[in-house]
C-alpha positions as CSV (number, residue, x, y, z in Angstrom):
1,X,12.5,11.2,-12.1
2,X,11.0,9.8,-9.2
3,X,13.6,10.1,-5.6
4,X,11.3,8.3,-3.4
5,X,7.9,7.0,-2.6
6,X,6.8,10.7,-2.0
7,X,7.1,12.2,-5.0
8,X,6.2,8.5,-7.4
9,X,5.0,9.2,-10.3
10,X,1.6,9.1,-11.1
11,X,1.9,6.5,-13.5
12,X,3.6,4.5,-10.9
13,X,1.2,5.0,-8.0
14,X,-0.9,1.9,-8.8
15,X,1.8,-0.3,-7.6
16,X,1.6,1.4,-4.2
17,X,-2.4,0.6,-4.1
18,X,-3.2,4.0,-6.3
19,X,-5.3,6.6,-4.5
20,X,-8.6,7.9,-5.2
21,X,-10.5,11.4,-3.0
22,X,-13.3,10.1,-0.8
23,X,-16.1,12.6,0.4
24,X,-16.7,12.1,4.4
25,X,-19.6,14.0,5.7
26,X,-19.0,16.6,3.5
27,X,-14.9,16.5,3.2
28,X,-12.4,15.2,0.9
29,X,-10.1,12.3,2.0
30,X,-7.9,10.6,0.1
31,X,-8.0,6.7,0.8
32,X,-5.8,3.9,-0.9
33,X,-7.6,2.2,-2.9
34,X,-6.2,-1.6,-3.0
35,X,-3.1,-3.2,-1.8
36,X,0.7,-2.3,-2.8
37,X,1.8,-4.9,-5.5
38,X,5.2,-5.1,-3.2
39,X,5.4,-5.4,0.5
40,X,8.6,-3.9,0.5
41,X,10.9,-1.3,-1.6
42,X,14.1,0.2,-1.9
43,X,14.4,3.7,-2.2
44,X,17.5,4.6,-4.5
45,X,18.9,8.4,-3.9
46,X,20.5,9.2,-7.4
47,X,23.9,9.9,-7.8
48,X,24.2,8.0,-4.1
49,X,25.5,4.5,-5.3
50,X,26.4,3.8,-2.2
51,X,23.3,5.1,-0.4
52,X,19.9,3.9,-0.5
53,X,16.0,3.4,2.2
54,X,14.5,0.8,2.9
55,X,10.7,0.8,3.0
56,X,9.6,-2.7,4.9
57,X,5.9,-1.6,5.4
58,X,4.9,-0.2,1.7
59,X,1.3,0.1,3.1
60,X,1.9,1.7,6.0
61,X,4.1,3.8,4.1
62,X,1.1,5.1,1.9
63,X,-1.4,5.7,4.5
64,X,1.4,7.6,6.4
65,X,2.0,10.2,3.1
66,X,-1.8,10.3,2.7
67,X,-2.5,11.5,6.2
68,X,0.4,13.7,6.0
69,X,2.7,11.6,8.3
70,X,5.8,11.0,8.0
71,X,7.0,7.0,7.8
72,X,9.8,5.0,8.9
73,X,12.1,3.5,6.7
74,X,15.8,1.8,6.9
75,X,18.5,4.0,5.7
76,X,21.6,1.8,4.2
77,X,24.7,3.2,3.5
78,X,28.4,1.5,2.5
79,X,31.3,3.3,3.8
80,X,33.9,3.1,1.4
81,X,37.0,2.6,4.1
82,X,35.9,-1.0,4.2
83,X,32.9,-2.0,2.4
84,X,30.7,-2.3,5.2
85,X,27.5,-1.0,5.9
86,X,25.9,1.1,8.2
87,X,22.4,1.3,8.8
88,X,20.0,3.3,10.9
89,X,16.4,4.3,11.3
90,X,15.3,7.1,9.9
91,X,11.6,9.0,9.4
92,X,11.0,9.9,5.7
């Protein structure tokens, strides 16, 4: 099972533009090859329920993993005193 944008499954990866290896004066690089079918996505974090990323830039997102960046995303989390959230920014 997928946890996150990272680790998608292949079969999954064409929704996030699919990439393909690209040979640059004599080097592989791996491009995206079209554009993400969503502009945004939630990441869930299993057996979190009350836990989950936001991804607001899916694009961005991609090209980061490919270049071996990291990306930002919006961590969410409810706190169970009250039922509100808290939310910071986080670096996946």
């Amino acid at each position: 099972m997928a946890t996150g944008l990272r680790t998608l499954h292949p079969d999954l990866r064409g929704l996030c533009g699919d990439t393909t290896a690209v040979l640059t004066g004599g080097h592989a690089v791996t491009e995206r090859t079209g554009r993400p079918i969503f502009d945004v996505m939630v990441e869930l974090q299993p057996s979190r329920h009350d836990e989950w990323n936001g991804v607001t830039d899916v694009a961005a997102a991609v090209d980061a993993i490919i270049s071996g960046r990291r990306f930002k995303a919006e961590r969410r989390a409810e706190r169970s005193m009250d039922g509100t959230f808290v939310v910071d920014f986080c670096l996946r």
